[in-house]
N, C-alpha and C positions, 0 to 999 in steps of 0.2 A: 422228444425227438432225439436228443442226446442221446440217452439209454437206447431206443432204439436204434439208431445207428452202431452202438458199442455194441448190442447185441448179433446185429447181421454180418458185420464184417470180422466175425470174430469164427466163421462157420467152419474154416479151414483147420480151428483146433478139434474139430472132429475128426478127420480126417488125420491127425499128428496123434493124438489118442488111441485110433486105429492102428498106427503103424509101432506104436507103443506096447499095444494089448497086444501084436501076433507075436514081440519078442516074450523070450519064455522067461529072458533073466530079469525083464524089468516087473518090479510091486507096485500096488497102487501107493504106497508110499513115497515112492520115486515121485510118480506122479504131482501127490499131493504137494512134495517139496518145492518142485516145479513151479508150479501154479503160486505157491508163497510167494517166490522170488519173483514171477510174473506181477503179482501185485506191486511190489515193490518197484518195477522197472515202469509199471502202468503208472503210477505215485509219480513218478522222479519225470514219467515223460510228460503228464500233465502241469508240473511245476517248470517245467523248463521252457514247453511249449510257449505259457505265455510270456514268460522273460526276451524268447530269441524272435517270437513273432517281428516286432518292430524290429528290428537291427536288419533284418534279411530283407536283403533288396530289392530281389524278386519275391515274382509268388512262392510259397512256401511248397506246395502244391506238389510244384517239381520236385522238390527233395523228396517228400514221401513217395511221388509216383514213382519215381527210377530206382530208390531202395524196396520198393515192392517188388519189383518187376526183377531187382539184381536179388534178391533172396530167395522169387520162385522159382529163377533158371539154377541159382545155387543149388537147391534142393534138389532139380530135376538133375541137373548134371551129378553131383555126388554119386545119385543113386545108379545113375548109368556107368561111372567108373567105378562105379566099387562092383556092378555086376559084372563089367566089360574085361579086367585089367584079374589075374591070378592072384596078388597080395589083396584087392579089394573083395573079390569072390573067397577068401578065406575071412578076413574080416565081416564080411558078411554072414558069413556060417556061424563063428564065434559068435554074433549082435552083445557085444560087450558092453558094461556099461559106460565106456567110454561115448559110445554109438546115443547111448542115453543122454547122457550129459550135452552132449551137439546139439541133437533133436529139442531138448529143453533150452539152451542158449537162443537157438533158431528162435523159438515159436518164444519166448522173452521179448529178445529184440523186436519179433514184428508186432508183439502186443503194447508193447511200446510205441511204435511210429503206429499203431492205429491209434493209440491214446492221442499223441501227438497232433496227429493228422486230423482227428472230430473233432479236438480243442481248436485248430486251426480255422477251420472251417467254423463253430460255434461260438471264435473269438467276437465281441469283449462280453455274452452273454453266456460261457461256458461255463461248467459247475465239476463241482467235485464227483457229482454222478458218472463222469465221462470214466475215469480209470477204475472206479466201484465194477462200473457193467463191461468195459470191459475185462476184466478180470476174473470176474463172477462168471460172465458167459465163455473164458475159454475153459475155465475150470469146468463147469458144465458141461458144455460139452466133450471137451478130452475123455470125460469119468464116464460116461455115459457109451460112447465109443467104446473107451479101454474096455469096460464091461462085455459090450457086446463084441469084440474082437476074442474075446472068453469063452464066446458059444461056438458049437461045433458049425452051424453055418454060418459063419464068419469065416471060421479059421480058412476055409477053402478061397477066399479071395484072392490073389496073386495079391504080394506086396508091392508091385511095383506099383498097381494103380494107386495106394494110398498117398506116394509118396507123387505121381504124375498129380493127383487130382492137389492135393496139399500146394505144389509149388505151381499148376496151372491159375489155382485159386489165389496166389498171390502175384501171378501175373495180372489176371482181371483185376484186382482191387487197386494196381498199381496203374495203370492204362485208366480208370473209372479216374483215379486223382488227377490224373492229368487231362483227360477229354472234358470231366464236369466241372 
């Protein structure tokens, strides 16, 4: 049940892959670097998780829900000022890999509090499987994405939806932590 939990809520690195694959300057190297460092932050959020469990006074629950919810309006908003605003519409044209490096920190961070967050929930019978899958599954699916973001029907999707569905989808997951 672990793994699969690691595995679903991890859907929206599809979606960050996507938005990956339509820039022309990022490699799947970029990528794969990414997904290293993702492991590593999935590692540190599963060791930490169970340390801070008991100390937090409340449910834990909240914290992940409202960091979901404050990194998918992040996403949303970014992409709206950077289309809306003339310095963000030229940055935008550029897709630097400055642009890259954010998009990877982004999708870190919330591979992280989903680590966090299954460990939570699967506390005191949680395993080492939790930050394994998910990390594996955003890797997966990002590559998988990037790729098909490669193909000529791809390329015609508007990038905005990648980035509306990306940080909609870390709204539901953040709303799910705190209703369930």
């Amino acid at each position: 049940m672990q793994v699969l939990s690691g595995l679903i809520v991890s859907v929206d690195a599809f979606f960050i892959g996507l938005s990956l694959g339509l820039q022309e300057k990022c490699r799947f190297a970029y990528l794969v670097a990414i997904n290293a460092f993702l492991l590593v932050l999935c590692i540190m959020g599963f060791l930490v998780a169970g340390r801070i469990y008991e100390n937090i006074p409340f449910e834990p629950d909240y914290i992940v829900g409202f960091a979901f919810i404050a990194m998918g309006i992040w996403t949303i908003l970014c992409y709206v000022i950077a289309k809306h605003t003339a310095e963000g519409q030229r940055k935008q044209d550029r897709k630097s890999v400055k642009n890259i490096i954010i998009i990877g920190l982004v999708m870190s961070g919330e591979a992280m509090l989903i680590t966090m967050g299954i460990t939570f929930i699967f506390l005191p019978y949680s395993s080492f499987f939790i930050p394994v899958a998910v990390a594996f599954a955003h890797f997966g699916y990002s590559a998988l994405s990037f790729f098909l973001a490669r193909t000529k029907y791809v390329r015609r999707i508007p990038d905005v939806l990648s980035y509306v569905i990306s940080g909609t989808a870390l709204i539901i997951y953040g709303l799910m932590a705190l209703v369930l």
